[in-house]
C-alpha positions as CSV (number, residue, x, y, z in Angstrom):
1,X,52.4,-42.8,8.2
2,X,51.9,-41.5,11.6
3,X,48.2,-42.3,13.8
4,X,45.5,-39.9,12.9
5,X,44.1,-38.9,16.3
6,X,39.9,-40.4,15.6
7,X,38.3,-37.2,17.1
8,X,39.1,-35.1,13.8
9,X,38.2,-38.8,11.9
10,X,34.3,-38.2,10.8
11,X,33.0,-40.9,8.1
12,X,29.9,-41.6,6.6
13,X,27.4,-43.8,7.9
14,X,26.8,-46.1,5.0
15,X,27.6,-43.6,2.5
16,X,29.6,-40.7,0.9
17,X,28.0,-38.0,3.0
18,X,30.6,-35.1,3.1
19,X,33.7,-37.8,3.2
20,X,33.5,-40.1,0.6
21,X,37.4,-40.0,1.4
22,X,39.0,-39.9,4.5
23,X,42.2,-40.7,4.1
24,X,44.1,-41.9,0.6
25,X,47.0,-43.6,-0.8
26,X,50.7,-42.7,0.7
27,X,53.2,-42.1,-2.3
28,X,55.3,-44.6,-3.0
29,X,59.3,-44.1,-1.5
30,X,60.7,-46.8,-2.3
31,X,64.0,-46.1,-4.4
32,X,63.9,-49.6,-5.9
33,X,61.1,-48.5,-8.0
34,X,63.2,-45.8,-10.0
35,X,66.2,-48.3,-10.9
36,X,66.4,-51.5,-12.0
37,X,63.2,-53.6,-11.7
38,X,63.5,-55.4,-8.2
39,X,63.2,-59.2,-9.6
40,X,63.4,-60.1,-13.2
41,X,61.1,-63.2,-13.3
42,X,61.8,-65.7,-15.7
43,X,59.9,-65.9,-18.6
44,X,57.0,-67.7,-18.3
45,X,53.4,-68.4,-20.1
46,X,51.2,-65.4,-20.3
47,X,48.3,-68.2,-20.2
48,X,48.3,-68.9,-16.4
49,X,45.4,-71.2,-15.5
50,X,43.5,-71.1,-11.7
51,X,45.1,-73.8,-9.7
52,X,43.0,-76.7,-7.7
53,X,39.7,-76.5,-7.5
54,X,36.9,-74.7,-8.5
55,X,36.1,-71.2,-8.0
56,X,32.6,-69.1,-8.3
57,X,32.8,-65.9,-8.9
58,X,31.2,-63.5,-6.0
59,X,31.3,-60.7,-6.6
60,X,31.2,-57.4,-6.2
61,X,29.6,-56.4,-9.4
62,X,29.0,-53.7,-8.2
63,X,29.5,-51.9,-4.7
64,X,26.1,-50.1,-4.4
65,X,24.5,-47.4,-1.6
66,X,21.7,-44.9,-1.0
67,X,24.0,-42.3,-1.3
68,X,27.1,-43.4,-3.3
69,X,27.4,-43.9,-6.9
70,X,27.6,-47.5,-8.0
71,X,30.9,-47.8,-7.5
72,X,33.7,-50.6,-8.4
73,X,37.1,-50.1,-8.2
74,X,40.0,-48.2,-9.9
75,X,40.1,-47.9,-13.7
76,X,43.7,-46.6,-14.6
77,X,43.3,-46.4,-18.2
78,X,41.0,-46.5,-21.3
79,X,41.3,-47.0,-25.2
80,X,38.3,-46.1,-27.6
81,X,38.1,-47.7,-30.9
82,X,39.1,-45.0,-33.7
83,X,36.3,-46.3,-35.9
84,X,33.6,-47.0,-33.6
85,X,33.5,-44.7,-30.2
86,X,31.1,-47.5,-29.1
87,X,33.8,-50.2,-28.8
88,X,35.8,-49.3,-25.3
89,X,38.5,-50.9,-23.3
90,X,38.9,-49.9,-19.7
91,X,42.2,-51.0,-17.8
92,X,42.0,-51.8,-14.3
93,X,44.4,-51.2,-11.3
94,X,44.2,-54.8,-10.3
95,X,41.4,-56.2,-12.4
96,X,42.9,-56.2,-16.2
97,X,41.4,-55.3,-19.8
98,X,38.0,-55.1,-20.1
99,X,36.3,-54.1,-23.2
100,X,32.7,-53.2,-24.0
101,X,30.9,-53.4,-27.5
102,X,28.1,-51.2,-26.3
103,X,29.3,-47.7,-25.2
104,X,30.6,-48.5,-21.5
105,X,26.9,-49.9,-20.2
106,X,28.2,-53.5,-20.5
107,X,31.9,-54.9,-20.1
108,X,33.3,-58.5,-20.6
109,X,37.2,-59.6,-19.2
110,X,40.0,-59.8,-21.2
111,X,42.9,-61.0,-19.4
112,X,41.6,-63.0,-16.7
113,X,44.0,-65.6,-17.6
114,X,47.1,-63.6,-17.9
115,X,50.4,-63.4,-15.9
116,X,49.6,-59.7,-14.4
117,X,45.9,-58.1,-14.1
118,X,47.8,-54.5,-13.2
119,X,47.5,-52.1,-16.3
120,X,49.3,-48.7,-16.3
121,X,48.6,-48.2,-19.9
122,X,46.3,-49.0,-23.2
123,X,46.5,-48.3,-26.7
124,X,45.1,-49.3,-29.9
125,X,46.4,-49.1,-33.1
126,X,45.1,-46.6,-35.3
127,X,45.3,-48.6,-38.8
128,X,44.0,-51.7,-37.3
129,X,42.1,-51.7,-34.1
130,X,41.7,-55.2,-34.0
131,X,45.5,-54.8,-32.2
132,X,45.6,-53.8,-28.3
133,X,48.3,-53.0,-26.1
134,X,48.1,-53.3,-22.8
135,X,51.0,-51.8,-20.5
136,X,51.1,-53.7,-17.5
137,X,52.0,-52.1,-14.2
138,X,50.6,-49.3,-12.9
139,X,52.3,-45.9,-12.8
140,X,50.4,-44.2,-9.9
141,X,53.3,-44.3,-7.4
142,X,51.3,-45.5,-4.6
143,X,52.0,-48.1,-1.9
144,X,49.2,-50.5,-3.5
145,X,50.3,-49.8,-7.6
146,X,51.3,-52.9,-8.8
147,X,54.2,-53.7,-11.0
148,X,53.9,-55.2,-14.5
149,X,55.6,-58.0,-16.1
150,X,55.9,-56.3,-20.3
151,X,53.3,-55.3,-22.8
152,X,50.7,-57.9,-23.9
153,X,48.9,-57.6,-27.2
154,X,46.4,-58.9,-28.9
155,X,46.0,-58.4,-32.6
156,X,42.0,-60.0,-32.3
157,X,40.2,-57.5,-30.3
158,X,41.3,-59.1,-27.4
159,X,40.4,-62.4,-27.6
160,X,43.5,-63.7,-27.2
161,X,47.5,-62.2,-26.3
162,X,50.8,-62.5,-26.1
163,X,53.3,-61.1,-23.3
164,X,56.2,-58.9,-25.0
165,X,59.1,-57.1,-23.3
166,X,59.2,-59.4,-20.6
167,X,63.0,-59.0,-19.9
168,X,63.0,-54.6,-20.6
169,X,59.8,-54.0,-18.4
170,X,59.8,-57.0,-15.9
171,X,59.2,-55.7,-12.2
172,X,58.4,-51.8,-13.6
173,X,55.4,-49.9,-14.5
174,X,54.4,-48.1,-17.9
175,X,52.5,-44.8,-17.7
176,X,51.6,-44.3,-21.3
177,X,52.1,-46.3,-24.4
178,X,51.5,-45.3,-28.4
179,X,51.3,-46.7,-31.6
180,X,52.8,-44.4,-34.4
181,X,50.0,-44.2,-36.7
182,X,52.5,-43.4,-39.2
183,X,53.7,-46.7,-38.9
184,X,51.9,-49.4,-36.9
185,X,55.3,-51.0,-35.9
186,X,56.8,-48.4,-34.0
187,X,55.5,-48.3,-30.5
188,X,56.7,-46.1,-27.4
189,X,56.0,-46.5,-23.7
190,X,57.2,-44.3,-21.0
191,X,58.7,-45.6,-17.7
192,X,60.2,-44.2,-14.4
193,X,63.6,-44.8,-15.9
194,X,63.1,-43.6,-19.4
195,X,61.3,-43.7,-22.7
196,X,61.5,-46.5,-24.4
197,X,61.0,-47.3,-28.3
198,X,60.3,-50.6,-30.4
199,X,60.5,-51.1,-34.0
200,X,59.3,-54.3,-34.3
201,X,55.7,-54.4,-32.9
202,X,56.8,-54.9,-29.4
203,X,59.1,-57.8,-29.6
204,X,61.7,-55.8,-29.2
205,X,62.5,-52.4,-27.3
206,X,65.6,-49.8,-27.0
207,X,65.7,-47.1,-24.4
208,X,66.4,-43.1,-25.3
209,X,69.5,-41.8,-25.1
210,X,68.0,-38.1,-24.2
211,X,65.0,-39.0,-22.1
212,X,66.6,-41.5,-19.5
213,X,64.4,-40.2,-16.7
214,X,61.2,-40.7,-15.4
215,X,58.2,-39.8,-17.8
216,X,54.7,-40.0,-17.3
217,X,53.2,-38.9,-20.5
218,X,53.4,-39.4,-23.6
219,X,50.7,-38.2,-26.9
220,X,51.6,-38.3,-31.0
221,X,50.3,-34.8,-32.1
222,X,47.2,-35.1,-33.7
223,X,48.1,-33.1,-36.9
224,X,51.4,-33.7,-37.5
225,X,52.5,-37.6,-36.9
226,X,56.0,-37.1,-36.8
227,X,55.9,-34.7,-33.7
228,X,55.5,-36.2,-30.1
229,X,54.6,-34.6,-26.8
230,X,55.8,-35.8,-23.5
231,X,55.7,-35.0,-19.8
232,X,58.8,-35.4,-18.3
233,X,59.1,-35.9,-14.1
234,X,60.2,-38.4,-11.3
235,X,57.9,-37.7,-8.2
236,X,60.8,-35.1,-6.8
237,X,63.9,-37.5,-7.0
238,X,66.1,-35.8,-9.7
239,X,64.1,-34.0,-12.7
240,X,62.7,-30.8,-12.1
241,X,60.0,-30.9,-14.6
242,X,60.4,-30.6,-18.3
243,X,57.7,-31.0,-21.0
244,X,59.7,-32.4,-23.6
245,X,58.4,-32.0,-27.7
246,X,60.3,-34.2,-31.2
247,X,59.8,-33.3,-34.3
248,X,61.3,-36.4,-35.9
249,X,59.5,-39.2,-35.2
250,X,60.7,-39.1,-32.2
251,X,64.6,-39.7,-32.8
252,X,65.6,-36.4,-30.8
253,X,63.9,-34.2,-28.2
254,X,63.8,-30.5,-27.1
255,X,62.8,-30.3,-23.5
256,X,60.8,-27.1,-22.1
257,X,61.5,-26.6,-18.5
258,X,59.2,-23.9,-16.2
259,X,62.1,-21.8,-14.5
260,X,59.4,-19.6,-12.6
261,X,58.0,-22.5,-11.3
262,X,58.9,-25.2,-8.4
263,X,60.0,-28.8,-9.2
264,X,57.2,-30.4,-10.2
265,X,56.4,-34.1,-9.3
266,X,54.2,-34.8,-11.7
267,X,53.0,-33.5,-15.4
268,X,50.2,-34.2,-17.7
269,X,49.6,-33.2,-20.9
270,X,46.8,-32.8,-23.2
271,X,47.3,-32.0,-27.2
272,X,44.7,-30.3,-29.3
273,X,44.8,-28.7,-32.6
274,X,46.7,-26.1,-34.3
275,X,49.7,-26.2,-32.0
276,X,47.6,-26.0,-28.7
277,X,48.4,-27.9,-25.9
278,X,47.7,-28.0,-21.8
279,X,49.3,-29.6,-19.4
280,X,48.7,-29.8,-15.6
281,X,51.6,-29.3,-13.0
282,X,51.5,-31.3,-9.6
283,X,54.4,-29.3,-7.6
284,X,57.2,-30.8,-5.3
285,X,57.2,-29.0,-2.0
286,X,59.7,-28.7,0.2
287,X,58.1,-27.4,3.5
288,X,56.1,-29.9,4.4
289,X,56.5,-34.0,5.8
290,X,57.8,-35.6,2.9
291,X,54.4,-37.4,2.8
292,X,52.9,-35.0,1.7
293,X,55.7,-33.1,-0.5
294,X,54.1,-33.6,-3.7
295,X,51.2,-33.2,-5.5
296,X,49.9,-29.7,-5.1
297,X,49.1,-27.6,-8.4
298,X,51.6,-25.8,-9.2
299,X,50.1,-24.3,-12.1
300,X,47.7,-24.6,-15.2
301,X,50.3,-24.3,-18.3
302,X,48.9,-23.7,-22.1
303,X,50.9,-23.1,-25.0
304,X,49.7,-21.8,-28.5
305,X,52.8,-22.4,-30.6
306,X,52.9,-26.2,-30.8
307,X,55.4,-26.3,-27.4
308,X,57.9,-23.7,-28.3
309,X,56.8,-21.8,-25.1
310,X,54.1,-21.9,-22.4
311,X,52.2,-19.6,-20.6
312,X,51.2,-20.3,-16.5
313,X,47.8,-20.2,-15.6
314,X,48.0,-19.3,-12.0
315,X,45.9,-20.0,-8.8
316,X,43.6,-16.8,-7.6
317,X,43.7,-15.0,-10.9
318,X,41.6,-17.4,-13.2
319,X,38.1,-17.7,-12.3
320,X,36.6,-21.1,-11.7
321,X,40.5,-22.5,-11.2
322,X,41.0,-24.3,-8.2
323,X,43.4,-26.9,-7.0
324,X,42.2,-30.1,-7.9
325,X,44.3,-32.1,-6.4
326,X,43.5,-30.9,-3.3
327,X,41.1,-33.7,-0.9
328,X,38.1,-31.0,0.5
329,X,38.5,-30.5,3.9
330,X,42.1,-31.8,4.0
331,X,45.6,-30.8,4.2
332,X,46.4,-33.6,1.6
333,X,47.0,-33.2,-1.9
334,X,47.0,-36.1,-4.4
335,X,48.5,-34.5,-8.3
336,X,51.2,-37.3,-7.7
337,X,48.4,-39.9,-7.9
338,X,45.5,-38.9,-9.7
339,X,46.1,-36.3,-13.0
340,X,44.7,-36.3,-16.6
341,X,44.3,-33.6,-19.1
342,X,42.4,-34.3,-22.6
343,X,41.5,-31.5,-25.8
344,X,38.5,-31.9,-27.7
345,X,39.2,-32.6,-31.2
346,X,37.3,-30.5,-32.7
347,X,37.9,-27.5,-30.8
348,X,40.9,-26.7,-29.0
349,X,39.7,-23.8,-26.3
350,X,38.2,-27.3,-24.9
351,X,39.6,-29.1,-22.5
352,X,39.1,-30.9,-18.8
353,X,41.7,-31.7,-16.4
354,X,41.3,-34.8,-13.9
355,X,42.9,-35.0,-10.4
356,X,40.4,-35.1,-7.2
357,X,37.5,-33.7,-9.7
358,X,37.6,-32.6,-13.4
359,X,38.0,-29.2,-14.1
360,X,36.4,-27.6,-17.6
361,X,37.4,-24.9,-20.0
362,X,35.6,-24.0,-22.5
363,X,37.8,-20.5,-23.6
364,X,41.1,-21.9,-23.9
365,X,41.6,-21.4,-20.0
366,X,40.3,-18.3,-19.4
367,X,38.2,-19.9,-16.9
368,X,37.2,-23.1,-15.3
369,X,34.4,-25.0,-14.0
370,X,34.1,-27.6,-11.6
371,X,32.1,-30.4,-13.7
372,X,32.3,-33.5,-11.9
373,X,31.6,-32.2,-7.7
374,X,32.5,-35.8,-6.4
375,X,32.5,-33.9,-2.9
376,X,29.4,-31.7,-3.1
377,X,26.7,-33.9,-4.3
378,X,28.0,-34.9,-7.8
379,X,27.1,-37.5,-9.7
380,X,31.0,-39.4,-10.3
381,X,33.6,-40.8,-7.7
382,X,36.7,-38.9,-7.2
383,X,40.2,-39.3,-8.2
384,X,40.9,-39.6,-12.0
385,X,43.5,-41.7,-14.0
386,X,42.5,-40.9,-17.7
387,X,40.1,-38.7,-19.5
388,X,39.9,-39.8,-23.4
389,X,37.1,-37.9,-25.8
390,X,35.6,-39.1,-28.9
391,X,34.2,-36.4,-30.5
392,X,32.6,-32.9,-29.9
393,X,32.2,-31.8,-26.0
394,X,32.2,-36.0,-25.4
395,X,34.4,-38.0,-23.3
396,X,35.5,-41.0,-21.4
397,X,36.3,-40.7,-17.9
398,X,38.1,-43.1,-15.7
399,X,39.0,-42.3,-11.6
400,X,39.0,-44.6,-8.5
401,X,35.4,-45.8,-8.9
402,X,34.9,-47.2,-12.5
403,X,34.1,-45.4,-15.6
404,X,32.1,-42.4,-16.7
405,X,31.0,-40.6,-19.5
406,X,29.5,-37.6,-20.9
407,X,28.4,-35.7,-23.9
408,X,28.2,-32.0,-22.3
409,X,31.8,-31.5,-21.2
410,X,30.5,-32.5,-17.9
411,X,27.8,-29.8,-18.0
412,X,27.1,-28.4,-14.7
413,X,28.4,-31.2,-12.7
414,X,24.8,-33.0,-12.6
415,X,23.1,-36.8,-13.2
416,X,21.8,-35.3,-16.2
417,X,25.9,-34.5,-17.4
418,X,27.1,-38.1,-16.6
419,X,26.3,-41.9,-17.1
420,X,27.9,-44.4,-14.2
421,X,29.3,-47.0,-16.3
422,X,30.9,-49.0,-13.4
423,X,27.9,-51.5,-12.7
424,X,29.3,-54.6,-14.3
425,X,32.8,-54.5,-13.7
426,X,34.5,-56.5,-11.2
427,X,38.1,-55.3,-10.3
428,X,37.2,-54.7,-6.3
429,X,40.7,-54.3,-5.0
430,X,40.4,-56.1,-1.4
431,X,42.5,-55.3,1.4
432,X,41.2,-58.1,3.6
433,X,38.0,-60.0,4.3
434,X,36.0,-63.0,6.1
435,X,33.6,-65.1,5.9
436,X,31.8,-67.3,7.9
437,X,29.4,-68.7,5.4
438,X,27.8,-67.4,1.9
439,X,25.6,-65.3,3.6
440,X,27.8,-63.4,5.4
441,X,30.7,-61.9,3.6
442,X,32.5,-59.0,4.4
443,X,36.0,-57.2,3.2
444,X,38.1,-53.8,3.5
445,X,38.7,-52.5,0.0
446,X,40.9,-49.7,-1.7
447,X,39.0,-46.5,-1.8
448,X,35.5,-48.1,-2.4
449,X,35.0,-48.5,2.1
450,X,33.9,-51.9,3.3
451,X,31.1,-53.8,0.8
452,X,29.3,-57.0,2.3
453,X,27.3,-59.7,1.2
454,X,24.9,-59.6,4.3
455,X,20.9,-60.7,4.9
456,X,19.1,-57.5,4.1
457,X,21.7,-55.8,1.7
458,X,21.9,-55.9,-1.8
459,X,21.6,-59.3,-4.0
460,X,24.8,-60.9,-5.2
461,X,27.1,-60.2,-7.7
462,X,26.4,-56.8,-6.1
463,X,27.5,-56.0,-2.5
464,X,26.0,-53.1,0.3
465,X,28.9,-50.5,1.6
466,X,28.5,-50.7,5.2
467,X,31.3,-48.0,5.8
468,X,32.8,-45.5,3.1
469,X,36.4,-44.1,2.8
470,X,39.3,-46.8,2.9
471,X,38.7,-50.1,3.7
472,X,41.4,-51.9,5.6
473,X,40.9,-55.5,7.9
474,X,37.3,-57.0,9.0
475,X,35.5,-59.1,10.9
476,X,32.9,-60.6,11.7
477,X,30.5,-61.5,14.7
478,X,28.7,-64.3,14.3
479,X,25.1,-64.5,14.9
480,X,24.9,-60.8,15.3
481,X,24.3,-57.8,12.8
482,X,27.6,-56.4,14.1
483,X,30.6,-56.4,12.1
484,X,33.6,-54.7,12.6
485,X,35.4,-52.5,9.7
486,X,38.2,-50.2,9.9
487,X,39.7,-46.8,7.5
488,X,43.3,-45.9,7.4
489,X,46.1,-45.7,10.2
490,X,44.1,-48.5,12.7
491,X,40.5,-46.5,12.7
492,X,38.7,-49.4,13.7
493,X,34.6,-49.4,13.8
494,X,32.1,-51.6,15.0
495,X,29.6,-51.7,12.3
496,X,26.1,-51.9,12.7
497,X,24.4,-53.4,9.3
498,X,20.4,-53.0,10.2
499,X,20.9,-49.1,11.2
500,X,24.3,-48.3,9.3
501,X,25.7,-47.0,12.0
502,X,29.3,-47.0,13.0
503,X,30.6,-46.2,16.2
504,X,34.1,-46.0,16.8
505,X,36.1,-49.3,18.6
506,X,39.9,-48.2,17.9
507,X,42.8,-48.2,20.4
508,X,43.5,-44.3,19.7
509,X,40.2,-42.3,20.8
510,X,41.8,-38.9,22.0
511,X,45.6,-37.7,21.0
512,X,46.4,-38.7,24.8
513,X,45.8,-42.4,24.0
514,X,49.3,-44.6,24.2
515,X,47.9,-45.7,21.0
516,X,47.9,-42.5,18.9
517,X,51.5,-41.8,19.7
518,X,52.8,-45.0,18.0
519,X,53.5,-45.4,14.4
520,X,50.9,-47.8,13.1
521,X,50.7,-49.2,9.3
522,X,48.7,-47.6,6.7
523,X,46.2,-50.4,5.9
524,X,46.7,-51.6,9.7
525,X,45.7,-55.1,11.1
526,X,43.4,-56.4,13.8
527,X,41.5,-59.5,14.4
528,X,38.3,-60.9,16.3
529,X,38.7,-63.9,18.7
530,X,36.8,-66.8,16.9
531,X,36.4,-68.4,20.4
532,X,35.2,-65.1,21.8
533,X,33.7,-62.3,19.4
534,X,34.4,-59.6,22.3
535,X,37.8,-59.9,22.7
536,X,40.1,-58.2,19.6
537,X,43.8,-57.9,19.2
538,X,44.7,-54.7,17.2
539,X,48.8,-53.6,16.2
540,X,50.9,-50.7,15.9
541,X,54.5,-51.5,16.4
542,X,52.5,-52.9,19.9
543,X,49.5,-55.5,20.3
544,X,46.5,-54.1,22.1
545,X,43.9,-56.3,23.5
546,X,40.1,-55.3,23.9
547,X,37.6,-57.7,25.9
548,X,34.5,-55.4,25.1
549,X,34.3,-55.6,21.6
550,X,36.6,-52.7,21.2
551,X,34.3,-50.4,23.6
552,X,34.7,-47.8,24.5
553,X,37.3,-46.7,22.3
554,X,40.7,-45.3,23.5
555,X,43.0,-46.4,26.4
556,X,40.0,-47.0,28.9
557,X,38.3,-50.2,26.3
558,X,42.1,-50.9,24.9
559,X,45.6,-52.2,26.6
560,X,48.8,-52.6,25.6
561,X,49.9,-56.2,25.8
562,X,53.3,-56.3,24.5
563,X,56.2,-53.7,24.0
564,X,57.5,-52.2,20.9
565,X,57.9,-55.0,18.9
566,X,60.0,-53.1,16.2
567,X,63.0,-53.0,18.4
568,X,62.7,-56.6,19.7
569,X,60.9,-55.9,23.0
C-alpha cells in the first residue's frame, strides 16, 4: 500500500472525534491462502504451557478515553447458550474463547493454554451445550488474520479441550462451523477451499464434492433441520457469488447465483422463519486499484420462498439503506472484512446487517435504519464480525472493539440502545511497544490506536488511548511526557500525554516530500535513538534519519540516508 500524503491525514487528539478510523486493514493477496495450507505442523499438544519465567499479566483490560467507548480489541465470533441466553462465549481475533456466565458484563479465558488463540468460528451444540467448538483461524482475509491449526472442543463448558482436524485444517482458516441439531455428530465448517463435513464429532472430516470453493457462511434452517443455507464466495479469485441451499442434510446442493449483479467478494446470510432469508452482497469491482476492488455493497438480497429465488434490494431506492461498508469520509470500502446478517426468531421482517455499522429493518427491508452510528456519536465501535440474537428485538453484537448488546434492535442508535460489554476482556492485538519501566508503557495496536500505561492516565489492567485510529510502532522519551505513536503507511506523531495533543513528526508532510513517493509498509517501522531521544530512524524501501525529534515534519526535519534498499542499493 502506497504513502498517504499526511495533509489529507486528520486524527483525533486522544479520542474518536470524527475519525475513530483512519485507515484499515489491506485485504489479504496472498494466493497461498486459497490452496493448500502453507505448512502442515506436526501434531502437537493442544496444552502448550508459557515457557521460562514468570509473567504478570498487564493489561489492557480495557483501552478507555473521554470520548471513545471502552474499547478492547477484535471479537470475531460469538455463541449463546440455547438454554440460558445469559451464558456467552465471545471468540477473539488473537485473544481465544472467552465465556461469561452473566450476560456479557464479566468474561473469564478459555484457551489461554492452547496451540492457536485465533478463532474464525464458535458453535455450540444444541442437545448439549456443555460441548463448544471453537474454529480456529480467522476468516477475515486481512494481512493481520491469523491462521488456525483444527477445531478444538470441549464437551465441559470449556473447561478443558482437545484439538481435532489438525491434519484437514492445519495452516487455514474456518469462517463458520455448525452442529446438526438433528444429530450432534455431524458437524460442518466452511473454508476458502470448500465445505467440509464430519460424522464423527470432529475427529474426522471429508470435503464436498459440489462446494469445493471458498465459502464464508454457513446456517441450519431454523424450521426445517435437514435444509442448510450457505454463502458461497472467494474474495474475487474464481466464484462469482452463489448462495448455495440442501435439502438433505446437506448431502447435495442447489446454488443460486445473482446474474444481474457483479461478482461479489463476499456474502452473508441471515435465516429467519417461514422460508425468509437475507443476505448481504460485498461486490468485486473491477475499476478501481485492486486494493480496493472489493467490498462495496452490491446489494441487499431477501427471499421469501425458502431460497428458491431472491429479490435485490438496491442502493437509492430503499429509504434508510446505505452502504455500510463504506469508511465515512473515505474512498475505502470494507464488506470483504467486516459483514454479518442475523433474523429475529420470532419475527422474520427483523433483521440487522453488520459491516462499518449495523443497519435495521424492521418491515422485511422495506427500509433501514442506521442503529449503531459508530461515526456520528454512537454508542458502539465500528466494524462488525457477527451479530447473534436470543430472543425478541435482542441481540449480540461483536465488531473490532469488543462486544455489545441490545434489547431494542439497536433503537435509535443511542447509550440508552446498547450496553459496552468489552471492559474485561483482554485480547489487545499489539503491533509493537516499549517500555522503559512499569510506569511507562506504551504500544501501537490493531484498530484500538495507541493505549499506555503512563503517570496521570488510567489505573492498570486498564490503559489511556493517547492516539486513535491504527496503531503501528512506538516510542518512548524518557523523562519527558512525549512519546511518539504512529497510524498506517509511516504517519508518525509525536505524542503529547498531559495535553493529548499530537503533532505530526513523519518523513512525508506534503505530496512533494521524497518520502511520500516511496512505497512504505502498512504497519511501517521506526525507532528512537536510546542514546539520543531526538534523533529517529524511520523506513520505506529507504532509511530516513531525523535529529529533531522528527520536527518539522517532511523533507526539511527528515533525510534520506540510504538508497532503495529493495533493489540492493
Amino acid at each position: 500500500m502506497g504513502q498517504v500524503a499526511a495533509p489529507n491525514l486528520t486524527l483525533p487528539q486522544r479520542g474518536r472525534g470524527t475519525a475513530r478510523r483512519v485507515h484499515h486493514h489491506s485485504p489479504s493477496t496472498s494466493a497461498a491462502e486459497l490452496g493448500p495450507p502453507l505448512v502442515e505442523s506436526p501434531l502437537r499438544s493442544s496444552t502448550a504451557a508459557p515457557v521460562g519465567g514468570t509473567w504478570s499479566a498487564l493489561g489492557p483490560q480495557p483501552i478507555v478515553d473521554a470520548t471513545d467507548p471502552v474499547s478492547s480489541g477484535r471479537v470475531t465470533a460469538v455463541a449463546v447458550d440455547p438454554n440460558n441466553s445469559a451464558t456467552v462465549y465471545a471468540g477473539a481475533a488473537g485473544g481465544g474463547v472467552w465465556k461469561s456466565t452473566d450476560g456479557g458484563y464479566h468474561w473469564a479465558p478459555l484457551t489461554d493454554g492452547q496451540l492457536v488463540l485465533a478463532v474464525g468460528a464458535l458453535a455450540i451444540d444444541p442437545n448439549n451445550s456443555l460441548v463448544i467448538y471453537d474454529g480456529t483461524g480467522e476468516a477475515n482475509h486481512c494481512l493481520d488474520c491469523q491462521a488456525g491449526q483444527g477445531v478444538l472442543k470441549s464437551t465441559d463448558g470449556g473447561t478443558s479441550w482437545v484439538l481435532l482436524g489438525q491434519t484437514t485444517f492445519a495452516g487455514r482458516t474456518i469462517g463458520a462451523i455448525v452442529v446438526d441439531r438433528s444429530n450432534s455428530n455431524h458437524l460442518l465448517a466452511t473454508t476458502r477451499v470448500g465445505l467440509y463435513q464430519s460424522a464423527d464429532g470432529g475427529v474426522t472430516w471429508t470435503k464436498s464434492t459440489q462446494l469445493t470453493g471458498g465459502v464464508q457462511s454457513l446456517i441450519q434452517d431454523p424450521t426445517t433441520p435437514g435444509k442448510f443455507w450457505a454463502g458461497v464466495a472467494d474474495w474475487c479469485v474464481n466464484e462469482v457469488g452463489s448462495i448455495a441451499v440442501s435439502t438433505d442434510g446437506a448431502s447435495t446442493w442447489k446454488l443460486t447465483p445473482f446474474p444481474t449483479l457483479p461478482s461479489l467478494s463476499r456474502i452473508a446470510l441471515g435465516v429467519g422463519s417461514n422460508g425468509i432469508a437475507y443476505a448481504g452482497l460485498a461486490a468485486c469491482e473491477t475499476t478501481r486499484a485492486p486494493i480496493f476492488a472489493m467490498g462495496q455493497l452490491a446489494a441487499v438480497a431477501k427471499t421469501t420462498d425458502g431460497g428458491t429465488s431472491w429479490n435485490t434490494i438496491a442502493l437509492g431506492g430503499t429509504t434508510g439503506l446505505i452502504d455500510y461498508f463504506k469508511e465515512p469520509d473515505s474512498s475505502k470500502y470494507q464488506g470483504w472484512y467486516d459483514t454479518a446478517v442475523a433474523v429475529d426468531p420470532t419475527n422474520a421482517d427483523h433483521a440487522v446487517f453488520g459491516g462499518i455499522t449495523v443497519l435495521a429493518t424492521k418491515d422485511g427491508g422495506a427500509t433501514f435504519a442506521d442503529v449503531a452510528k459508530p461515526y456520528s456519536g454512537g454508542p458502539t465501535w465500528p466494524d462488525f464480525h457477527a451479530l447473534v440474537f436470543t430472543g425478541a428485538d435482542s441481540f449480540y453484537a461483536a465488531n473490532d472493539g469488543g462486544v455489545y448488546r441490545t434489547t431494542d434492535l439497536g433503537g435509535t442508535g443511542t447509550s440508552a440502545d446498547w450496553a459496552n460489554l468489552s471492559g474485561t476482556f483482554a485480547i489487545t492485538q499489539f503491533y509493537a511497544g516499549a517500555s522503559p519501566d512499569l510506569s511507562h508503557v506504551v504500544g501501537g495496536t490493531q484498530d484500538t490506536g495507541t493505549p499506555a500505561i503512563w503517570p496521570g492516565g488510567a489505573t492498570p489492567p486498564a490503559w489511556r488511548s493517547e492516539m486513535g485510529g491504527d496503531g503501528g510502532w512506538v516510542g518512548v522519551i524518557s523523562g519527558s511526557s512525549l512519546l511518539y505513536a504512529e497510524d498506517t503507511g509511516l504517519a508518525i506523531y509525536q505524542v503529547d500525554t498531559t495535553t493529548g495533543k499530537n503533532t505530526l513528526a513523519a518523513p512525508c508532510s506534503v505530496t512533494t516530500d521524497p518520502a511520500c513517493g516511496d512505497p512504505v509498509g502498512f504497519i511501517a517501522p521506526f525507532v528512537v535513538d536510546p542514546g539520543n531521544s531526538a534523533r529517529l530512524y524511520a523506513a520505506t524501501n529507504r532509511i530516513y534519519r531525523s535529529s529533531g525529534g522528527g520536527l518539522p515534519a517532511g523533507a526539511a526535519g527528515w533525510g534520506a540516508i540510504s538508497g532503495d534498499l529493495t533493489s540492493g542499493t
